[in-house]
N, CA, C and O of each residue as an XYZ file, in Angstrom:
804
protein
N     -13.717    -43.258    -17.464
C     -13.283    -42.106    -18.272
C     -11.890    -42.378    -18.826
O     -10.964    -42.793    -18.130
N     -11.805    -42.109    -20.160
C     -10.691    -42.648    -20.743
C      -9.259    -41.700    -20.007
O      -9.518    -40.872    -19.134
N      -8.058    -41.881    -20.373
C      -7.197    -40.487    -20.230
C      -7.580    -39.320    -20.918
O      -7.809    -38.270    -20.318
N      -7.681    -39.464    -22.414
C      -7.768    -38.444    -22.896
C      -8.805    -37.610    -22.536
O      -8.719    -36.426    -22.862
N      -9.672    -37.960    -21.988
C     -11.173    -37.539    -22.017
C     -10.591    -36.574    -20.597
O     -10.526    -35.348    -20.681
N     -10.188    -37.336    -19.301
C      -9.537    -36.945    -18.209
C      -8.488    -35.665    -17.806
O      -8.579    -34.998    -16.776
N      -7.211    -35.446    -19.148
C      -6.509    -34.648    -19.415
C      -7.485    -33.778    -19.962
O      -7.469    -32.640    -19.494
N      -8.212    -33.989    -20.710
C      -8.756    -32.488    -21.792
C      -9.735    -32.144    -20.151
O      -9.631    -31.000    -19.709
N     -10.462    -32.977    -19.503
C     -11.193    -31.852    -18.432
C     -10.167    -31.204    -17.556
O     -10.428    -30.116    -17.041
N      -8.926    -31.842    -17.334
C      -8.035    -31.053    -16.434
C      -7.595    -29.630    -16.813
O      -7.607    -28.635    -16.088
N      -7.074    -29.766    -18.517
C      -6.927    -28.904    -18.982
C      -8.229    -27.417    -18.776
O      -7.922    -26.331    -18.284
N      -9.453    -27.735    -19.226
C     -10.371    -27.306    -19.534
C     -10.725    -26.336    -18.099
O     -10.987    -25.133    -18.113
N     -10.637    -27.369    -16.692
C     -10.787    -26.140    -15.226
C      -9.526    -25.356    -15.103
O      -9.601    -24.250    -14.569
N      -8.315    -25.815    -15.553
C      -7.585    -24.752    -15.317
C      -7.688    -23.490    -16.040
O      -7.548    -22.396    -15.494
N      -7.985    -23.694    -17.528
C      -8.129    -22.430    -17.993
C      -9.320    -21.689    -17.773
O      -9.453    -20.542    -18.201
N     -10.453    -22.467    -16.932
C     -12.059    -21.998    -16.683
C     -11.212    -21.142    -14.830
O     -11.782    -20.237    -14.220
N     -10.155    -21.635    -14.476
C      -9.631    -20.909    -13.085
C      -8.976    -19.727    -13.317
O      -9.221    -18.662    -12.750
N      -8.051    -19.942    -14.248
C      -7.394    -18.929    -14.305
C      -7.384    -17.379    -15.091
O      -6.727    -16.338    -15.063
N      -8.841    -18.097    -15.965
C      -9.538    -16.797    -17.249
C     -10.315    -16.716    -15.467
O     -10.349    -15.519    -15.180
N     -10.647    -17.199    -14.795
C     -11.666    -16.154    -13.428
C     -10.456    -15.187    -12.799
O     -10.354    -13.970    -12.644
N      -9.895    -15.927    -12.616
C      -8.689    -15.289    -11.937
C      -8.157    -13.928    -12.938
O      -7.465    -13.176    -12.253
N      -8.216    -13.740    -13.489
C      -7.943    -12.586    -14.189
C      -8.972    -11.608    -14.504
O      -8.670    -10.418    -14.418
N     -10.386    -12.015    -14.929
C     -11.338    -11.386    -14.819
C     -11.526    -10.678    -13.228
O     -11.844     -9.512    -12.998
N     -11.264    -11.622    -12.352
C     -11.236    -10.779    -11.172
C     -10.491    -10.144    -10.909
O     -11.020     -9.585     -9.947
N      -9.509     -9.702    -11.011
C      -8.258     -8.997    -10.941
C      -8.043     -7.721    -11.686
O      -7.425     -6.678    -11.477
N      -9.074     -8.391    -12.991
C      -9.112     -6.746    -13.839
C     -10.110     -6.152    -13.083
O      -9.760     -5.236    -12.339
N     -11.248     -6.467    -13.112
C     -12.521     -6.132    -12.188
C     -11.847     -5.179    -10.643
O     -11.924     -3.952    -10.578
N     -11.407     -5.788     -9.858
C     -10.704     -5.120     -8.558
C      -9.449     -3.931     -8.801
O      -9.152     -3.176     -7.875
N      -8.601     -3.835    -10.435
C      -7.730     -3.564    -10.297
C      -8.001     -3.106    -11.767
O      -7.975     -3.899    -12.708
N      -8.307     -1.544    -11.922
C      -8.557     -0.881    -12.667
C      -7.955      0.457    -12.620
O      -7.442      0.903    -11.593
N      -8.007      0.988    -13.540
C      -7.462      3.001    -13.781
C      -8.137      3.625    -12.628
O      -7.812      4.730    -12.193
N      -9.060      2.914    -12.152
C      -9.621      4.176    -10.891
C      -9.964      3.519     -9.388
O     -10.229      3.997     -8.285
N      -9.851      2.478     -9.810
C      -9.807      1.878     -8.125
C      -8.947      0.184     -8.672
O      -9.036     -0.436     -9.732
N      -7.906     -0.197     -6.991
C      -8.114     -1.398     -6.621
C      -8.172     -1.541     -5.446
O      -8.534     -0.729     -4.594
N      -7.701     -2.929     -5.293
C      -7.733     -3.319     -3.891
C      -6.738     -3.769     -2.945
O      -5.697     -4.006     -3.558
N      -6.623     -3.987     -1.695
C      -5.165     -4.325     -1.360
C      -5.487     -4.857     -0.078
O      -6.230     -4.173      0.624
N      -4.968     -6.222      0.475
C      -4.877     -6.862      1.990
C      -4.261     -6.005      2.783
O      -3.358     -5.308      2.320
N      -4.659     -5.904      4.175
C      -3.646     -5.521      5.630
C      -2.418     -6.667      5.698
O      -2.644     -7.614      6.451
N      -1.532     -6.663      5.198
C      -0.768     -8.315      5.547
C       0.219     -8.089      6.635
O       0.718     -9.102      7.125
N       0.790     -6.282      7.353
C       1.723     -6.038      8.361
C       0.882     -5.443      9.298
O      -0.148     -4.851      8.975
N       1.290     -5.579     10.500
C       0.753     -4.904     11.523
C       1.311     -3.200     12.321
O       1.399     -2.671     13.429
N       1.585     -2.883     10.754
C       2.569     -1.282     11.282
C       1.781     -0.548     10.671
O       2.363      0.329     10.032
N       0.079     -0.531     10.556
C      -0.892      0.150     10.412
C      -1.489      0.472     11.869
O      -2.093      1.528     12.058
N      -1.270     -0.625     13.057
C      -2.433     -0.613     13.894
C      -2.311      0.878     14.527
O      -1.262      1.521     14.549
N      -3.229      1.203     14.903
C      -4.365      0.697     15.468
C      -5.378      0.961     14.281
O      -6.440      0.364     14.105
N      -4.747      2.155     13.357
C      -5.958      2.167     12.397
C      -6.032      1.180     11.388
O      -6.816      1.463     10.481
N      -5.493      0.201     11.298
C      -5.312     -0.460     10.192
C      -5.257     -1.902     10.405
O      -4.095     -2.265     10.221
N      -6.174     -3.084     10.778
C      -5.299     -4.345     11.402
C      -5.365     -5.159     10.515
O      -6.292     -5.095      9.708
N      -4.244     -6.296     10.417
C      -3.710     -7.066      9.936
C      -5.260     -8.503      9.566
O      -5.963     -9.148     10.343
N      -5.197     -8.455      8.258
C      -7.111     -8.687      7.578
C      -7.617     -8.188      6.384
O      -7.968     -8.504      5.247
N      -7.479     -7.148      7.260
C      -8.295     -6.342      6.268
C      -8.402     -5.475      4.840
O      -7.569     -4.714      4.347
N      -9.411     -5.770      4.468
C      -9.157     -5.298      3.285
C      -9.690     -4.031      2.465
O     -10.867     -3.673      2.520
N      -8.824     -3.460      1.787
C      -9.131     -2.030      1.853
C      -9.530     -1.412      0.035
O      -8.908     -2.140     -0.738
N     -10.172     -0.569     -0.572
C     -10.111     -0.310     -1.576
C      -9.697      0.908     -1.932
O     -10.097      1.823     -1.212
N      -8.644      1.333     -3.318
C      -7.592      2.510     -3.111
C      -8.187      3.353     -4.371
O      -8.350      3.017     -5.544
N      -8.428      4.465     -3.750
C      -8.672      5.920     -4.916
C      -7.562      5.884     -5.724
O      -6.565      6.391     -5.211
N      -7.361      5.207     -7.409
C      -6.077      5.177     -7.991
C      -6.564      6.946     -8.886
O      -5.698      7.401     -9.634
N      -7.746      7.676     -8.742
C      -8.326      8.693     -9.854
C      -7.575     10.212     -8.637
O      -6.773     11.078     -8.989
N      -7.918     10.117     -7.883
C      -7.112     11.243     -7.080
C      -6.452     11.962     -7.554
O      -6.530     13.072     -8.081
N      -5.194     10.690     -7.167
C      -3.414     11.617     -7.636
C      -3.332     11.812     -8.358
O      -2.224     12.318     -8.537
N      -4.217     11.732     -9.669
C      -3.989     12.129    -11.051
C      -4.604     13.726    -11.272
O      -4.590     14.264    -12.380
N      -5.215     14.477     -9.878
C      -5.426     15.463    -10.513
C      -4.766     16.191     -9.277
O      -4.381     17.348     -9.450
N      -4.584     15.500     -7.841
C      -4.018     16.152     -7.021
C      -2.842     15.709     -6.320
O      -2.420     14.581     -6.574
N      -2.187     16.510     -5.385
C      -0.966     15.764     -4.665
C      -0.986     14.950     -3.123
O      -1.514     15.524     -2.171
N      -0.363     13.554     -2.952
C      -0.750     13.491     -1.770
C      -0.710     14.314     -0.450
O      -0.109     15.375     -0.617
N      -1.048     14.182      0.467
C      -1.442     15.812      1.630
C      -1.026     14.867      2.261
O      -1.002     13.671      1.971
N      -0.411     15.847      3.874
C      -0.082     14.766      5.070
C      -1.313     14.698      5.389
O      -2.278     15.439      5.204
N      -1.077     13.178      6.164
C      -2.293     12.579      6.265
C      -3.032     11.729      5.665
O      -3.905     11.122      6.284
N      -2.897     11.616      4.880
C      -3.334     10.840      3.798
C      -2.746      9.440      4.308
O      -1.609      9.400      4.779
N      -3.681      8.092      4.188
C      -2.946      6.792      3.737
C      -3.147      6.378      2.245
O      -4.159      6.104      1.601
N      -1.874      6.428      1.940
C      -1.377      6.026      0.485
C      -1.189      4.596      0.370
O      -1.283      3.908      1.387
N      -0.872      3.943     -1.019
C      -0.852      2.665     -1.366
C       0.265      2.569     -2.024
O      -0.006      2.376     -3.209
N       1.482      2.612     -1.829
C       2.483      2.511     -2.879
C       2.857      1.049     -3.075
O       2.466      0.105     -2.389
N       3.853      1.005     -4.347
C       4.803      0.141     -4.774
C       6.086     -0.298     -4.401
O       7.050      0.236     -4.950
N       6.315     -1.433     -3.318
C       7.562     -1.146     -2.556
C       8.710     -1.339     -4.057
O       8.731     -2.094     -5.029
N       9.459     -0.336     -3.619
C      11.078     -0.688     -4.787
C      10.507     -0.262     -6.197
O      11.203     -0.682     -7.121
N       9.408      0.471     -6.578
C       9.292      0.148     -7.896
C       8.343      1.423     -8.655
O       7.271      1.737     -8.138
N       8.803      2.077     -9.837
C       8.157      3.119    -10.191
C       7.444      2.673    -11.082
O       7.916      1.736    -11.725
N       6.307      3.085    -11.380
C       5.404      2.698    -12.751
C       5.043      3.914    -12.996
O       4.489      4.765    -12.301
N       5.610      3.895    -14.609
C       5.857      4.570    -15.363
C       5.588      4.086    -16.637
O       6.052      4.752    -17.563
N       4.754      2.780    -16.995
C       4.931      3.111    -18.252
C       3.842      2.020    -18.245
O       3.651      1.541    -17.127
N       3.149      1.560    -19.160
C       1.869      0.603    -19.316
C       2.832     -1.560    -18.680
O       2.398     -2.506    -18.023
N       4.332     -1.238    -19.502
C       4.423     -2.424    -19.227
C       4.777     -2.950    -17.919
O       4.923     -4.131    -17.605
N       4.916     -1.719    -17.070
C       5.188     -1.755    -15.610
C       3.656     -1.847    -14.768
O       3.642     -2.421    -13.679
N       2.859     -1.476    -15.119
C       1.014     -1.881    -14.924
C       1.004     -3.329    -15.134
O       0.561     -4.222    -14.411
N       1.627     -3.380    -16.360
C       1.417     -5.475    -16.828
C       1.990     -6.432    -15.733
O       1.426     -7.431    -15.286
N       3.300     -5.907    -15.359
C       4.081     -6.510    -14.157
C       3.300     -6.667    -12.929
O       3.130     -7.777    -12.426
N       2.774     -5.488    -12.384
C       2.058     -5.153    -11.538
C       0.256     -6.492    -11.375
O      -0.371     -7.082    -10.496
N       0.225     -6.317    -12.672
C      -1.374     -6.942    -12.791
C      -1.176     -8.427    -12.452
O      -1.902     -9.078    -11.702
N       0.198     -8.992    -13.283
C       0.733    -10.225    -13.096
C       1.020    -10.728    -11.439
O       0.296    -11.627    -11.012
N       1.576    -10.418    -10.956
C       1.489     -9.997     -9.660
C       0.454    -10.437     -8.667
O       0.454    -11.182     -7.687
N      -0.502     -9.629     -9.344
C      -1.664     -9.668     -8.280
C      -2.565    -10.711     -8.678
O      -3.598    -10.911     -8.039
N      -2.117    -11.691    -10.128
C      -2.790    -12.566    -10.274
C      -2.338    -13.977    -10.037
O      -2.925    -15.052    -10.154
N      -1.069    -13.644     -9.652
C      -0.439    -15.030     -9.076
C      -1.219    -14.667     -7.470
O      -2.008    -15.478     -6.986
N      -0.905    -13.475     -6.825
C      -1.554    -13.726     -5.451
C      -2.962    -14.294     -5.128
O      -3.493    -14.617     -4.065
N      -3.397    -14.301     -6.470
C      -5.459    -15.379     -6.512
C      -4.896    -16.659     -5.640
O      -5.359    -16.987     -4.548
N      -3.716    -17.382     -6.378
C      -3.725    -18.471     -6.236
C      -2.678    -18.933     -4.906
O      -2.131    -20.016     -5.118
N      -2.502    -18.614     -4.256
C      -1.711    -18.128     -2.927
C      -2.886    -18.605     -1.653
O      -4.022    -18.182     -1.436
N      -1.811    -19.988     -0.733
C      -2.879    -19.900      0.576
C      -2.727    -18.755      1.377
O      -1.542    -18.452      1.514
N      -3.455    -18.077      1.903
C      -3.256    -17.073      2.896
C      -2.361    -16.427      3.684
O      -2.276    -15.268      4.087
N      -1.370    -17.922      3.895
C      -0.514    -17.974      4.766
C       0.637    -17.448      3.883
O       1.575    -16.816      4.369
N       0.536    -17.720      2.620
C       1.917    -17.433      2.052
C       1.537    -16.107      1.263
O       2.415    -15.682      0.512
N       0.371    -15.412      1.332
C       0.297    -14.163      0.332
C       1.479    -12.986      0.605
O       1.980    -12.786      1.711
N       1.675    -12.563     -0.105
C       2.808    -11.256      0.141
C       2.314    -10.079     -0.742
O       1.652    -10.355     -1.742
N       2.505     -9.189     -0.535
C       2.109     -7.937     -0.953
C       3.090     -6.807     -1.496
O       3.860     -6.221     -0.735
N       3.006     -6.504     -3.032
C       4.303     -6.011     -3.308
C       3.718     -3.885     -2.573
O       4.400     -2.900     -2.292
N       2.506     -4.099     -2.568
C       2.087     -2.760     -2.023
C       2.362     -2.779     -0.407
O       2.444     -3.706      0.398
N       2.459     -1.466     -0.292
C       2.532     -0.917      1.156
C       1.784      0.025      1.396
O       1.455      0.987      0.703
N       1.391     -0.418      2.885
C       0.370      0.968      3.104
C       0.913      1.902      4.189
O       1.167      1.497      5.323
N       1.076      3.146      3.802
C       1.431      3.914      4.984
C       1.311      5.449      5.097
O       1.238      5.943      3.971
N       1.265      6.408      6.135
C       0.590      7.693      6.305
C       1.662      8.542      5.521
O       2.871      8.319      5.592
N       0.991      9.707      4.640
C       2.016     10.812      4.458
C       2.436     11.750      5.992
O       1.786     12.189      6.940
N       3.653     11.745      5.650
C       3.870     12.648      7.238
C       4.363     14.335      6.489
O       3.941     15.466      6.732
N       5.555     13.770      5.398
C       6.455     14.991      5.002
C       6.134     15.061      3.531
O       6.088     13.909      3.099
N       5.849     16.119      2.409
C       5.367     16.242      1.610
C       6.576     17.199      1.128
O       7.391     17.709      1.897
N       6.554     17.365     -0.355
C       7.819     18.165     -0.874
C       8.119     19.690     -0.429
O       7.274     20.580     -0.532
N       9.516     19.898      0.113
C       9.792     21.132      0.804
C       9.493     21.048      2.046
O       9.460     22.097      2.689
N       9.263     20.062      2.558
C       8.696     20.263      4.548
C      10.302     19.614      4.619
O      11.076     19.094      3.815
N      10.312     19.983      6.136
C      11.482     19.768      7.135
C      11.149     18.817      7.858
O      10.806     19.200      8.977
N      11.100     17.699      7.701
C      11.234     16.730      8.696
C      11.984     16.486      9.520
O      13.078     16.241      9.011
N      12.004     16.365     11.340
C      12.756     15.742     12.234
C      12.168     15.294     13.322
O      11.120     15.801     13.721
N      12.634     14.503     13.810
C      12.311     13.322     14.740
C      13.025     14.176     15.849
O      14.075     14.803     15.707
N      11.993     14.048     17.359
C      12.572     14.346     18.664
C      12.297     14.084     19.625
O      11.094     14.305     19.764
N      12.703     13.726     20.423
C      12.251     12.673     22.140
C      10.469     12.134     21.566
O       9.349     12.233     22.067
N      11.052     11.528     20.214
C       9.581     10.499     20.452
C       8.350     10.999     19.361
O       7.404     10.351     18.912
N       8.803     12.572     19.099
C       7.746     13.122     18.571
C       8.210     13.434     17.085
O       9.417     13.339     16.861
N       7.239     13.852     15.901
C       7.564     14.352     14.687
C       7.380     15.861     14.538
O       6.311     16.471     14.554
N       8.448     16.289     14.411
C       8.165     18.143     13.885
C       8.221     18.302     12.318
O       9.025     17.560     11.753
N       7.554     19.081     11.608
C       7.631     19.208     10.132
C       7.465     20.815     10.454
O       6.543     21.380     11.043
N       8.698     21.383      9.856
C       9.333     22.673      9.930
C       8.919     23.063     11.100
O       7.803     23.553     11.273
N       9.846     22.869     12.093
C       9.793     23.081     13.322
C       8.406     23.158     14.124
O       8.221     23.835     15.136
N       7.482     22.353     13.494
C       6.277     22.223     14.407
C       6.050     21.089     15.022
O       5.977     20.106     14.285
N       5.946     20.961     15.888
C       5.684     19.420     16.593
C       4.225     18.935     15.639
O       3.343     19.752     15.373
N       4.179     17.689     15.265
C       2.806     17.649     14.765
C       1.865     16.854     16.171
O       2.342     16.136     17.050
N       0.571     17.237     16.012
C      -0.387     16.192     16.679
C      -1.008     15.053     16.044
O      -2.159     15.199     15.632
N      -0.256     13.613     15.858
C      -0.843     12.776     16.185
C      -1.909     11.485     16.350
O      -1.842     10.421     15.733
N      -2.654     11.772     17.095
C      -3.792     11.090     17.807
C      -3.945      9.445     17.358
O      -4.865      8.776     17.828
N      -3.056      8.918     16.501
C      -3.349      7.852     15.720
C      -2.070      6.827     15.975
O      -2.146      5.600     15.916
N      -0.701      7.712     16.316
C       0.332      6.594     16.752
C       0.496      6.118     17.718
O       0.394      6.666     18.816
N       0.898      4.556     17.410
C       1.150      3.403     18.433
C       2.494      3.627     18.667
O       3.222      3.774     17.686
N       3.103      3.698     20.112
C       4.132      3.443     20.350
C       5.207      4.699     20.119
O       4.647      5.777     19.920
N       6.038      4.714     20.116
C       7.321      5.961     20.286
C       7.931      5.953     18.760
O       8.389      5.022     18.098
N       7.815      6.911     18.551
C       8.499      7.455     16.918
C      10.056      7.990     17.026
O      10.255      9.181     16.788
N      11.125      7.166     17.368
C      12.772      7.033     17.000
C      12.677      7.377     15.415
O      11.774      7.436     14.581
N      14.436      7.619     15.444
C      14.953      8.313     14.518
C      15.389      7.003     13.127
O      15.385      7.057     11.897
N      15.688      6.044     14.027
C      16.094      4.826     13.518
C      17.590      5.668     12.615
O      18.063      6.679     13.135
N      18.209      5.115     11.265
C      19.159      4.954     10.804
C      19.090      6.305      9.734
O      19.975      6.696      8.974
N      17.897      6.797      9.926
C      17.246      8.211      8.651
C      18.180      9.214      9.068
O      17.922      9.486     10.241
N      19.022      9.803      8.701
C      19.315     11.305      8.986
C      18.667     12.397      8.936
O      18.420     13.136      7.983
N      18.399     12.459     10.034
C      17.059     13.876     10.379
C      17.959     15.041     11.229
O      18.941     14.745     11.909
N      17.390     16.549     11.047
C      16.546     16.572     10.240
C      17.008     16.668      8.369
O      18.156     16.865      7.972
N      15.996     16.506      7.624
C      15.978     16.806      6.300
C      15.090     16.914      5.706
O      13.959     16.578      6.055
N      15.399     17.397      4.698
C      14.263     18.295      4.055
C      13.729     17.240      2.708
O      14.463     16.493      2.060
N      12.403     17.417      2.546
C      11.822     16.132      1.621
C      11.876     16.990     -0.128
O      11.299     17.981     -0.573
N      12.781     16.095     -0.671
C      13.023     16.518     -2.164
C      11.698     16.393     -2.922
O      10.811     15.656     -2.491
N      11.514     17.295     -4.346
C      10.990     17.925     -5.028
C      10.519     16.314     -5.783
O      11.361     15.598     -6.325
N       8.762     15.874     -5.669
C       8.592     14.471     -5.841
C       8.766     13.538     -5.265
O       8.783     12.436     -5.812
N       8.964     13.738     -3.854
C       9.397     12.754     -3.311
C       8.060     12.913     -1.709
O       7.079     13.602     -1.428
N       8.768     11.934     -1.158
C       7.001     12.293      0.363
C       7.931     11.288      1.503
O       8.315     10.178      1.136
N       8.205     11.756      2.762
C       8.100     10.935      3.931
C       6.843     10.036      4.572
O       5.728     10.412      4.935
N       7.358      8.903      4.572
C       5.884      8.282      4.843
C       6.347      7.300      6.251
O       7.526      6.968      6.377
N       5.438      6.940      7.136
C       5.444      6.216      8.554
C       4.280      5.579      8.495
O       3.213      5.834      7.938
N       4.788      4.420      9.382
C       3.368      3.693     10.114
C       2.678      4.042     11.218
O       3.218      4.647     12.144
N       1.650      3.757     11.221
C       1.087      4.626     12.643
C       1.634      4.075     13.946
O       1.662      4.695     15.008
N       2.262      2.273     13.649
C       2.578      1.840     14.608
C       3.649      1.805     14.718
O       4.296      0.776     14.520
N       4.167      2.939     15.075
C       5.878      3.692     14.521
C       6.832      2.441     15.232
O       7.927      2.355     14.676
N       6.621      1.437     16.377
C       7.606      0.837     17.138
C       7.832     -0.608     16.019
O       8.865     -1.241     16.238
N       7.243     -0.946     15.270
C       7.253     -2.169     14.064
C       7.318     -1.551     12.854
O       8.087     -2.270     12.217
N       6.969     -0.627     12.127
C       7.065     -0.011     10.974
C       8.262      0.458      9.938
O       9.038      1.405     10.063
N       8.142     -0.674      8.698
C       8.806     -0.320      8.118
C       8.402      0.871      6.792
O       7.559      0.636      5.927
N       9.180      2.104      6.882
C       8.967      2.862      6.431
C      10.107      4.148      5.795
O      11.004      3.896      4.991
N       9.918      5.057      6.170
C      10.951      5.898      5.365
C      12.363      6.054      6.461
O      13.433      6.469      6.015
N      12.251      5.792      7.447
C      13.031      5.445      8.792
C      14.092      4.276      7.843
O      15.300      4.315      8.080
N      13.719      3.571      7.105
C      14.298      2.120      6.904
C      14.674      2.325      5.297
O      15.654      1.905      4.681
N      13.514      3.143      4.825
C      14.089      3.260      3.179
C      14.125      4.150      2.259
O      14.134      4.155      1.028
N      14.155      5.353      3.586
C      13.801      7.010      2.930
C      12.468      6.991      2.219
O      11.570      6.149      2.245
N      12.615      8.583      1.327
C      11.542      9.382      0.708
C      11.485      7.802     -0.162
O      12.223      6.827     -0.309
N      10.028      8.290     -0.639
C       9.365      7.367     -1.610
C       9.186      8.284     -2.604
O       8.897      9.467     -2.421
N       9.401      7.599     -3.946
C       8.986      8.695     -4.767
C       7.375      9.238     -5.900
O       7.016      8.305     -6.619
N       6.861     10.015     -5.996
C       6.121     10.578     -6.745
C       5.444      8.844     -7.632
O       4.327      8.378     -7.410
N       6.148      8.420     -8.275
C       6.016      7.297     -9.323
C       5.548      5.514     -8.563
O       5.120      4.528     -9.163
N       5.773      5.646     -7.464
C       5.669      4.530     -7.039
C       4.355      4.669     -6.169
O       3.980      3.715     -5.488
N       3.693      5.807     -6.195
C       2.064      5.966     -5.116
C       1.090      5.692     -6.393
O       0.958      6.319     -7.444
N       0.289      4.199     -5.769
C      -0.787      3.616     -6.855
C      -1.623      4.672     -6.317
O      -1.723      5.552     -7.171
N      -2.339      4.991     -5.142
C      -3.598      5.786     -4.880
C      -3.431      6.036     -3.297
O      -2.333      6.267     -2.790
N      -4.738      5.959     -2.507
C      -4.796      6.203     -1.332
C      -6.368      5.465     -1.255
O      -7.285      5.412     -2.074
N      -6.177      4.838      0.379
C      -6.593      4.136      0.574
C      -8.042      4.582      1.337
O      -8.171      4.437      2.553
N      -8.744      4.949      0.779
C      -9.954      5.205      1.241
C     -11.433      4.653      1.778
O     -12.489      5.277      1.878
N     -11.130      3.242      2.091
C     -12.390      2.220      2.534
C     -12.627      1.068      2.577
O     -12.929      0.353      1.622
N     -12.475      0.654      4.098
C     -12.541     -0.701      4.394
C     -13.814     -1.772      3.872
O     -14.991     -1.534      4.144
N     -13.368     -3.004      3.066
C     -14.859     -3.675      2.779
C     -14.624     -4.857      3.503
O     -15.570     -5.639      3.604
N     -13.569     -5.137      4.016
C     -13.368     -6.336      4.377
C     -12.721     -7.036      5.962
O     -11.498     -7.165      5.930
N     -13.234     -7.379      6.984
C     -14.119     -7.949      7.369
C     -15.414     -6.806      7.333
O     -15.366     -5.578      7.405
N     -16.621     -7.763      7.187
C     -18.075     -6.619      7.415
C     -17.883     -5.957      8.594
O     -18.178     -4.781      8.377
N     -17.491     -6.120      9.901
C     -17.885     -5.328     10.820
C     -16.679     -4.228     10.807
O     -16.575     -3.477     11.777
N     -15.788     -4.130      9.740
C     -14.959     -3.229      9.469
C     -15.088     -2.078      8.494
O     -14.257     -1.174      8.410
N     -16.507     -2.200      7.549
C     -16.635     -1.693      6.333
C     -17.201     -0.113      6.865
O     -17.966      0.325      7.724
N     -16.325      0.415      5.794
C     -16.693      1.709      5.914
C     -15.482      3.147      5.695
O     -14.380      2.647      5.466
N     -15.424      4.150      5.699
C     -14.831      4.973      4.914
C     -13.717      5.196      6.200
O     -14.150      5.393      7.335
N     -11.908      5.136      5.860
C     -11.325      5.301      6.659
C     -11.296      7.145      6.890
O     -11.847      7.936      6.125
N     -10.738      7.409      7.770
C     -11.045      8.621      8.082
C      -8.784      9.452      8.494
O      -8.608     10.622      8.833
């Protein structure tokens, strides 16, 4: 095989890789659903590090997130405008080509706790939202105050969010309220491993 003949097929699989690579990416990562890896372990127990999850992006567009909810946000970053989607898409199409070991995830997944106008505070371990202790049943480990000044009250667009595995979790403890603009969807159903598939609850 001559060079030239050699270069034009090299040429020819990369762009046959990387037109897949984008077709898949639009495909997974659309106006009403995508998708997103487990890559931290400050989901467990409901959430382990694997797995892969697919996110209601049609929701929040007609409602607000509720505590309780696991959301999908944008760490550091509001999208707001189509060319901030482009950033976003780019993103997730360099992660195609990523060994496993090195994927990173500009999304985060984590529970609504405090929703706009609730009182959040942290106490011997537990979460109160306007002076109610909440129940639970889902956190790993002891819920500290860490460096957050509690209590306080969650601003107008804005949401307190935690990991379930409050003793590793980086979350609003570490980087405050999140805001309104940076929640892609909520994460509503495991497909990935099979013996994991099925609607989170």
């Amino acid at each position: 095989m001559s060079g030239k003949n050699f270069l034009l097929r090299e040429i020819s699989e990369w762009i046959i890789t990387l037109t897949g690579a984008f077709i898949l990416v639009m495909l997974l990562n659309t106006k009403v659903f995508a998708t997103t890896a487990v890559l931290q372990s400050s989901m467990q127990d409901t959430l382990m590090e694997g797995q892969h999850l697919f996110i209601d992006k049609l929701t929040y567009n007609f409602a607000y997130p509720k505590k309780g909810d696991i959301i999908v946000f944008i760490e550091n970053k509001s999208i707001n405008s189509f060319a901030d989607e482009i950033k976003v898409f780019l993103t997730d199409v360099k992660e195609v080509f990523k060994p496993i070991n090195e994927k990173s995830n500009i999304r985060l997944v984590k529970r609504v706790v405090g929703t706009p106008g609730d009182l959040v505070d942290i106490k011997d371990g537990k979460i109160y939202i306007n002076g109610v202790e909440q129940n639970e049943p889902y956190v790993k480990g002891v819920t500290s105050k860490r460096d957050f000044q509690l209590p306080d009250k969650v601003p107008y667009g804005k949401y307190f969010v935690l990991g379930d595995n409050r003793g590793v979790s980086k979350d609003s403890r570490s980087f405050g309220f999140i805001d309104r603009s940076q929640v892609e969807g909520r994460a509503v159903f495991r497909f990935w491993p099979m013996d994991t598939f099925g609607k989170l609850k």
